[in-house]
N, C-alpha and C positions, 0 to 999 in steps of 0.2 A: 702629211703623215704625223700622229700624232708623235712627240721625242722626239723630231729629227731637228738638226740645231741650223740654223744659217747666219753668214756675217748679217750684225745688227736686224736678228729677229726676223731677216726677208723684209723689212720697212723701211729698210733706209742703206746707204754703202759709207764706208770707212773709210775713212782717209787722217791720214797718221797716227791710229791708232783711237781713234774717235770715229763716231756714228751721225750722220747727216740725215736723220728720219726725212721721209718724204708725204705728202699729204696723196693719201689713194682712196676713192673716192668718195672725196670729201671730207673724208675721215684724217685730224691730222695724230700722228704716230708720235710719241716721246721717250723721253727716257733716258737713261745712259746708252741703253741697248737696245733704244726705239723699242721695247716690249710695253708701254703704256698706249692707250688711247684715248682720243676725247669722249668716243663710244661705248670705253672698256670701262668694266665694273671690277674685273679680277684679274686681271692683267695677262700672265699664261698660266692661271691656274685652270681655265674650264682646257688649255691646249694638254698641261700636264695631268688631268684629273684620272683620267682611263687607264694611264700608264703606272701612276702611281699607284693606284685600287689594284692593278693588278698584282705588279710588281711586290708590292706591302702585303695585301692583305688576300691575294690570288683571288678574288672576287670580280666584281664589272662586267661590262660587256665585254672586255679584252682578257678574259679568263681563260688558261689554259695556253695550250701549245701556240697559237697568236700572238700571245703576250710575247714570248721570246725574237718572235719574226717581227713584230711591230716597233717595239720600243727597246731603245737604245740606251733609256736614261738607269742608274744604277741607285736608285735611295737609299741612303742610308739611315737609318734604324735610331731613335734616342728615347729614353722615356721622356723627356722635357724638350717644347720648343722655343721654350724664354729665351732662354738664350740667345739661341737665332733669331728672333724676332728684336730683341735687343739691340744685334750687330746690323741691323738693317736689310734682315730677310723678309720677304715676303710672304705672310700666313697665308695658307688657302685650306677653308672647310668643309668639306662635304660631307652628304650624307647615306651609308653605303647600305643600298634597299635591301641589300641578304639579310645583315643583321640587327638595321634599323637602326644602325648607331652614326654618330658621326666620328670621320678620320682627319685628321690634319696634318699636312705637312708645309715643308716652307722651300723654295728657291731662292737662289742668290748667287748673280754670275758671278765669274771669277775674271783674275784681269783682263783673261783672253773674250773676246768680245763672242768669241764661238763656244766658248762651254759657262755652263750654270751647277752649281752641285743641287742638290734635292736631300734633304733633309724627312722623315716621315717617322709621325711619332707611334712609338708601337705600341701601346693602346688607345681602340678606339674608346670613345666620351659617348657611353650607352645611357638612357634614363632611366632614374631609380624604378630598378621591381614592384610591383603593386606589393600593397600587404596586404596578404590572403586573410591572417588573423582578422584585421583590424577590418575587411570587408563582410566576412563571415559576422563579426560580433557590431558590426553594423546592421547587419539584415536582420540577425536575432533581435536587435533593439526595436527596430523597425515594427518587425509583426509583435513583440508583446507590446508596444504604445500602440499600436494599432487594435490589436485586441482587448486591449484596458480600455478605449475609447470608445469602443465598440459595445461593450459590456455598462460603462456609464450612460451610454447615450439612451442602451434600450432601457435598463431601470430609470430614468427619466422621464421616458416615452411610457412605461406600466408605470408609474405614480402617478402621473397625470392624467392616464386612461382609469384608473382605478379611483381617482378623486372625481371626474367627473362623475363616473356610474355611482359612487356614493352621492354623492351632491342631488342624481337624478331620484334613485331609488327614495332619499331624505325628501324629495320635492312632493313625488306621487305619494308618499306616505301622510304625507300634510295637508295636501288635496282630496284624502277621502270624505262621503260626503254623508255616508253611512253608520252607525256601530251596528255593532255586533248584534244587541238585543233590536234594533229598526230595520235592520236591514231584512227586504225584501228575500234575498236570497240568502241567508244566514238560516242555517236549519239544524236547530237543538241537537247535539249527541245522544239525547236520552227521550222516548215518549212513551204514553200512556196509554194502554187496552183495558176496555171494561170485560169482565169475564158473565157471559151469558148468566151459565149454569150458577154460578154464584147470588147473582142477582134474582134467578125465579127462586130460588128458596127459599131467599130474603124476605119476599115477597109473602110466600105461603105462611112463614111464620108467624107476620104479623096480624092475617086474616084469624088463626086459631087466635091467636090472644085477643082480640077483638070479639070472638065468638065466646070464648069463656068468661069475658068479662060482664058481658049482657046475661 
């Protein structure tokens, strides 16, 4: 049960006021108060973690009316746990999924081999807030370089489309094979009609004066 305290940790028994850890299986136990192992990474912090979430911060799976029935141990509350961790308390940190932050507190028995106090810092160590500004004026940045890029790459793309088609039109204009006045299909703005009527009078006139001259 998580909190509940035994002579030297349930690992070992006491004798004159000292702790005789025992190896169970396999596993060998140390300590002052047999609470180390050779297996153990946190010592009784993952024993005391549930109770302290609750207790501190009424979070955990031991949330609520439980928490009172379950656990025994009482933490008490510091802004700093230098201190304790100084006088040879044991830090343990976790990380509490309600509010994604992490809580720390610290253990450390007292002479009696059956009690430890529990120390628990009252605030939790949350990771800094996004900054909305500085993401906002990130994505602004983003699409005008994007659209500045975008806008160079096509006037590149039409300079080069436009110097070829110049370059071609200049080519066919070079390769004609014709002018203007030879060319087969070239046909004057302006042409010329004879006028009938004009022409037989012309005609008649010259007969009389031919006739009056003999």
């Amino acid at each position: 049960m998580p909190g509940e305290l035994q002579p030297c940790s349930g690992k070992g028994e006491c004798s004159c006021g000292r702790c005789s850890c025992h190896i169970i299986d396999s596993v060998l136990y140390s300590g002052k108060y047999c609470e180390e192992c050779s297996t153990c990474t946190s010592g009784k912090c993952e024993e005391l973690r549930d109770c302290v979430q609750c207790k501190g911060f009424r979070t955990g799976p031991l949330a609520g009316a439980i928490c009172n029935e379950t656990c025994t141990i009482k933490p008490k509350k510091l802004q700093s746990l230098k201190d304790k961790v100084r006088a040879g308390a044991k830090l343990c940190t976790f990380l509490d999924e309600k509010s994604g932050c992490d809580f720390n507190f610290t253990y450390k028995y007292l002479s009696s081999h059956r009690d430890h106090v529990v120390y628990v810092q009252k605030l939790q160590q949350c990771p800094p807030a996004p900054d909305v500004l500085l993401a906002v004026l990130c994505a602004i940045g983003a699409v005008v370089a994007i659209g500045t890029l975008t806008l160079i790459l096509w006037k590149i793309f039409t300079t080069i489309h436009d110097r070829k088609e110049f370059e071609k039109f200049e080519k066919e204009r070079n390769n004609v094979q014709w002018g203007t006045e030879n060319s087969p299909l070239y046909k004057p703005a302006t042409d010329t009609f004879v006028n009938p009527a004009f022409g037989n009078r012309s005609s008649r006139q010259s007969k009389q004066e031919e006739t009056t001259a003999q």
